[in-house]
Each structure stands twice: as C-alpha cells, then as structure tokens.
BAVEX-632008 format. One line per field, with one value per residue: residue in one letter; residue number from 1; y, z, x of N, C-alpha, C in turn. Coordinates in nm, 3 decimals. Atoms other than C-alpha are relative to their C-alpha. Last residue first. Example, Ala and Ser with C-alpha at 12.3 -4.5 7.8 and 13.67 -1.06 7.14 Angstrom:
rest = (s|a) $
nr = (2|1) $
nv = (-0.119|-0.119) $
nw = (-0.006|0.000) $
nu = (-0.082|0.089) $
cav = (-0.106|-0.450) $
caw = (0.714|0.780) $
cau = (1.367|1.230) $
cv = (0.109|0.120) $
cw = (0.073|0.000) $
cu = (-0.077|0.090) $
//
This chain:
rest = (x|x|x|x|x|x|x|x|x|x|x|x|x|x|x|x|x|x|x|x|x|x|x|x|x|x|x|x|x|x|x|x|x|x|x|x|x|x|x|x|x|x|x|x|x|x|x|x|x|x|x|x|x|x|x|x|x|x|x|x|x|x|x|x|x|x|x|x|x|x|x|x|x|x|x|x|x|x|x|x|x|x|x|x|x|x|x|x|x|x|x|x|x|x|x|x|x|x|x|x|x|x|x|x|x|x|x|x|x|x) $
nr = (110|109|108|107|106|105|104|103|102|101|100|99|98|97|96|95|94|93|92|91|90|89|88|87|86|85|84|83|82|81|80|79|78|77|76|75|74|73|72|71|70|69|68|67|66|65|64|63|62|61|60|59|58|57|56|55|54|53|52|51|50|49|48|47|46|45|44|43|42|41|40|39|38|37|36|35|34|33|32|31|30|29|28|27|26|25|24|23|22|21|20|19|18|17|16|15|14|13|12|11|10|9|8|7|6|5|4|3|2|1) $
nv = (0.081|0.075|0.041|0.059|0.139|0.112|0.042|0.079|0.136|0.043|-0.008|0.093|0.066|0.023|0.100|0.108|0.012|0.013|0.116|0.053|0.003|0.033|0.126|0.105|0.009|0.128|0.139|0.037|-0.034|-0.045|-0.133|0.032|0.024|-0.125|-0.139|0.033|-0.049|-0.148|-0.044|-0.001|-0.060|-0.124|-0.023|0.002|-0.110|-0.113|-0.080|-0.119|-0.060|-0.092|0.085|0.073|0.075|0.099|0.092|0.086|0.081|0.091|0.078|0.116|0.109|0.071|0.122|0.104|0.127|0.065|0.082|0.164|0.078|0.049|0.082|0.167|0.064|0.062|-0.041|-0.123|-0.013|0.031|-0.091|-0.148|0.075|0.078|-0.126|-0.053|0.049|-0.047|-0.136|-0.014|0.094|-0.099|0.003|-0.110|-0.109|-0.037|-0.072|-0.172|-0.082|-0.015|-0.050|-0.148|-0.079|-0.023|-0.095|-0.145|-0.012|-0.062|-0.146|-0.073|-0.074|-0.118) $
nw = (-0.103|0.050|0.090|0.002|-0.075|0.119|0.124|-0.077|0.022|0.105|0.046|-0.050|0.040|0.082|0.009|-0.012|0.189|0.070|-0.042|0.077|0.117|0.074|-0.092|0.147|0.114|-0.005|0.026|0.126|0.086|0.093|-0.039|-0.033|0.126|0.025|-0.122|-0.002|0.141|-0.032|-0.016|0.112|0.124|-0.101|-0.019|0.139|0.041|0.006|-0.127|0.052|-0.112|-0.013|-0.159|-0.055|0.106|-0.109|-0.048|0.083|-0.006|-0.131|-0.088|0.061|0.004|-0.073|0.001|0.098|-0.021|-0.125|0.042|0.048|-0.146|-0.074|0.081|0.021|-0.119|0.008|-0.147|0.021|0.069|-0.113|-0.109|0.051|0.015|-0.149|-0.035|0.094|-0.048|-0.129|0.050|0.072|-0.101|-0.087|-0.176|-0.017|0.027|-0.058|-0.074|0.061|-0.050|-0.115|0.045|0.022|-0.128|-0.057|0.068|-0.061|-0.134|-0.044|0.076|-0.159|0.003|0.000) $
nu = (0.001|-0.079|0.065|0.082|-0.041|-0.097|0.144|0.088|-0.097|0.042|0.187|0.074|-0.051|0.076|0.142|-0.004|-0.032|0.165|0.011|-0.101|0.034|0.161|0.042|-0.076|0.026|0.093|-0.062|0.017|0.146|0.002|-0.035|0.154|0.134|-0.018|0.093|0.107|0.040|-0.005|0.128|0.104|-0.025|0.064|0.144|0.053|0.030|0.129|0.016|0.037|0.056|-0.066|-0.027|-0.128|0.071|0.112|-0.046|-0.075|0.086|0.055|-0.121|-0.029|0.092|-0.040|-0.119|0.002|0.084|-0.072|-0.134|0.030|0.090|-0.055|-0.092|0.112|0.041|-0.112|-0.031|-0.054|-0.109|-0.134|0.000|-0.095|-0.168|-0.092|-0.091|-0.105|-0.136|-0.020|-0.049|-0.112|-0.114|0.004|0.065|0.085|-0.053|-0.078|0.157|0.010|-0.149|0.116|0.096|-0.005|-0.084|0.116|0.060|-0.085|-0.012|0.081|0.047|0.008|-0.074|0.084) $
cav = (-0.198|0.047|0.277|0.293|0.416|0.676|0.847|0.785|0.985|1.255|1.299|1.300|1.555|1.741|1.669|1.822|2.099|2.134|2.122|2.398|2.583|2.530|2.562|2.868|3.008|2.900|3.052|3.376|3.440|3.328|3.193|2.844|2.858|2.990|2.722|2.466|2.569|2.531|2.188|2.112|2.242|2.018|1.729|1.802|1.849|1.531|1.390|1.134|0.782|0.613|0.334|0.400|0.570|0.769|0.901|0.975|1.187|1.353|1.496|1.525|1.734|1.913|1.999|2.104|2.309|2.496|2.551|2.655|2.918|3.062|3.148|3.283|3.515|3.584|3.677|3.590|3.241|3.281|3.503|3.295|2.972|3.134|3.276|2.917|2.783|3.027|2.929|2.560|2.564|2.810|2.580|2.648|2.452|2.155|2.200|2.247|1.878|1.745|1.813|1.723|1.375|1.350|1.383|1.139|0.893|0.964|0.881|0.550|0.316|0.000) $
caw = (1.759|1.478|1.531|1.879|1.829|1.597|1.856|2.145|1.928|1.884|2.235|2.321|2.129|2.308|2.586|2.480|2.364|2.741|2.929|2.727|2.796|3.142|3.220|2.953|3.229|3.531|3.385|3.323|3.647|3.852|4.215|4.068|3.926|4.274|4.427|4.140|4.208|4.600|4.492|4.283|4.566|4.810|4.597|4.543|4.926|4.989|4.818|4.506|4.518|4.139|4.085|3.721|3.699|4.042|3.834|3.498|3.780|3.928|3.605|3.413|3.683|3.715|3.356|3.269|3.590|3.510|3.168|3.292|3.555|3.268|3.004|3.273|3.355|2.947|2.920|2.478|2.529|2.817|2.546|2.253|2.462|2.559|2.217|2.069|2.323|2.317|1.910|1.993|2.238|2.015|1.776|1.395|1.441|1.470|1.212|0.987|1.178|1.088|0.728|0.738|0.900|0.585|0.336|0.529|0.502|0.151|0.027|0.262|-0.088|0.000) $
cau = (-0.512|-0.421|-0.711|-0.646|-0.304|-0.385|-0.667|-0.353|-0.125|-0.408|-0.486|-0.137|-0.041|-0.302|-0.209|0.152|0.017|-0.210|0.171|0.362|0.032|0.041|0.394|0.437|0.198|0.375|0.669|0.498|0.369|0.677|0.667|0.587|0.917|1.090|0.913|1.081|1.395|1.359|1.256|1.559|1.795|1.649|1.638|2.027|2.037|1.903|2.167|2.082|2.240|2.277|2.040|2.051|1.669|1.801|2.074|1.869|1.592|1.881|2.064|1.697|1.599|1.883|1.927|1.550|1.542|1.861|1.731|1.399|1.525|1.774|1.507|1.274|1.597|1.710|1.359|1.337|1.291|1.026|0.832|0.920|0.802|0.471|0.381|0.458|0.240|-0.064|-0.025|-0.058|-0.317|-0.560|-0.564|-0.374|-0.076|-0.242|-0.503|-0.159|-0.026|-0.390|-0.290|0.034|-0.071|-0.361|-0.060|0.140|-0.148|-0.180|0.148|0.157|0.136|0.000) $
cv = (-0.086|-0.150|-0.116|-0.052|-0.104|-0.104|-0.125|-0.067|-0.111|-0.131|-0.083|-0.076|-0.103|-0.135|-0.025|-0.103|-0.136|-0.007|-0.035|-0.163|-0.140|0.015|-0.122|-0.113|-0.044|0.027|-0.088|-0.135|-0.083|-0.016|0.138|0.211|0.042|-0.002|0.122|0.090|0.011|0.103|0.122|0.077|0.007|0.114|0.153|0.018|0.067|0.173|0.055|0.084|0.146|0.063|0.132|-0.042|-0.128|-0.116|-0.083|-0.082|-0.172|-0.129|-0.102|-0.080|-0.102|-0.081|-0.013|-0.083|-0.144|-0.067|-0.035|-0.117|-0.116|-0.133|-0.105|-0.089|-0.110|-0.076|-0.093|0.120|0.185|0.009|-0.031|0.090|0.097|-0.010|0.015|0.145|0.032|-0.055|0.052|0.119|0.023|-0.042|0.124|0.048|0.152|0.177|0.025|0.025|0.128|0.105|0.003|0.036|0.108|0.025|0.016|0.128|0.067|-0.029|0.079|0.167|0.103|0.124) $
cw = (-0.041|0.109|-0.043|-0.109|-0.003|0.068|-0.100|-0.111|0.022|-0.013|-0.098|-0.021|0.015|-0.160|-0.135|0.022|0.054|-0.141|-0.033|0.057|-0.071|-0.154|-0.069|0.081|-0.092|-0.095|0.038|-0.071|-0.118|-0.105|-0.149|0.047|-0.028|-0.164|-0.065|0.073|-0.048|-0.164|0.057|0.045|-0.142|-0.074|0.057|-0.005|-0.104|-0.033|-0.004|0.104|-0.013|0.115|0.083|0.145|0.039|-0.143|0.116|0.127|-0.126|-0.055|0.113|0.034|-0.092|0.001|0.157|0.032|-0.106|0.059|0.116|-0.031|-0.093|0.132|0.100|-0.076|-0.005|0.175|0.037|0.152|-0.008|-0.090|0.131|0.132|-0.069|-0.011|0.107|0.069|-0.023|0.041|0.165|-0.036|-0.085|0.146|0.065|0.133|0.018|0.047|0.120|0.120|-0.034|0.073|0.179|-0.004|-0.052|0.142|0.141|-0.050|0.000|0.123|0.113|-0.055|0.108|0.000) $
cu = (-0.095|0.019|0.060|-0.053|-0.129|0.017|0.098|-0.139|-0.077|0.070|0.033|-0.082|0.000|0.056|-0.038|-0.095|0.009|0.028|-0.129|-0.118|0.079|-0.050|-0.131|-0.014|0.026|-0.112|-0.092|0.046|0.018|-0.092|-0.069|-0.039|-0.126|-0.045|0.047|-0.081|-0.136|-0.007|-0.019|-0.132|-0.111|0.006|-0.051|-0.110|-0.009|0.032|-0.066|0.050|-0.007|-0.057|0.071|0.039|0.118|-0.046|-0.060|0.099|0.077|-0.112|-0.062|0.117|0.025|-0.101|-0.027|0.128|0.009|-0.121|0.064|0.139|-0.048|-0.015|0.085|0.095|-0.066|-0.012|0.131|0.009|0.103|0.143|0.095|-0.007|0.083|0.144|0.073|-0.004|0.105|0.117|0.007|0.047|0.112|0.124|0.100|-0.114|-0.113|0.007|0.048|-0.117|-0.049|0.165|-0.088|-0.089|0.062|0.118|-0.142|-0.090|0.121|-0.054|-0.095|-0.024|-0.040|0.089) $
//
C-alpha cells in the first residue's frame, strides 16, 4: 500500500495543529520565556537538574538530599513566577493534546 496519503492526511492534521488556540498560546509562551534571558535561565537549570537527578536515580545512582532540596527550591521559585507557570500550562495542554491525537492513531491500529 502506498503510505502517500497517510502522510498527506498527517500534514494536514499537523496544519489544524498549528492552527488551535493551544498551539499558538504555546509558541507565544516559549518565545516570550525564550526571549527573558531570567525565565530562560530558571527553565534551563530546571530542565538539567531534573533530568541529572531523575537519569541518576533511573541507574540506581544515590541522590543527596540536598540536590532534591535544591531542585525543589527551584521549582518554588518557578511556581513563584507568572509567566513561567503560564508557559507551564500551555507547554503542558500541547503536549495533551499531542497525546490525544497519538492515542486516537493508536487505537485505530489496535
């Protein structure tokens, strides 16, 4: 079977994508923390210690509590911030939604 027009119909839900109200609140989100060299900073040092701690707990690897302690003082000073727990919530209602549709494809193929 030629797949042609099943990529053609996933660009096509990818454009309807794109065009929701989730997906464009996300994109202005993620330019807006992108372009606050602070918000910028506070995710990127969340993104690497959390993936440092949570890759050496996965491996067995012993954590110190004051790593944890550290993360979750990050995290408070996250939560702290308007526009980060906004890109939060958006960044984290695309991804549902990505979800959504993976999940619709999945079922059909079951």
């Amino acid at each position: 079977m030629d797949v042609t027009p099943i990529l053609q119909k996933a660009a096509e839900v990818g454009r309807m994508i794109r065009r929701t109200t989730i997906y464009t609140g996300y994109v202005r989100l993620r330019d807006e923390v992108n372009g606050d060299p602070r918000a910028k900073s506070l995710m990127d040092e969340y993104t690497r210690m959390a993936g440092e701690i949570a890759m050496r707990e996965r491996s067995g690897d012993f954590v110190e509590d004051f790593e944890k302690d550290e993360l979750r003082e990050l995290v408070e000073r996250i939560g702290e911030d308007e526009l980060l727990v906004d890109y939060i919530h958006a960044r984290d209602m695309y991804i549902m939604l990505l979800e959504n549709v993976r999940n619709s494809l999945m079922e059909m193929t079951d």
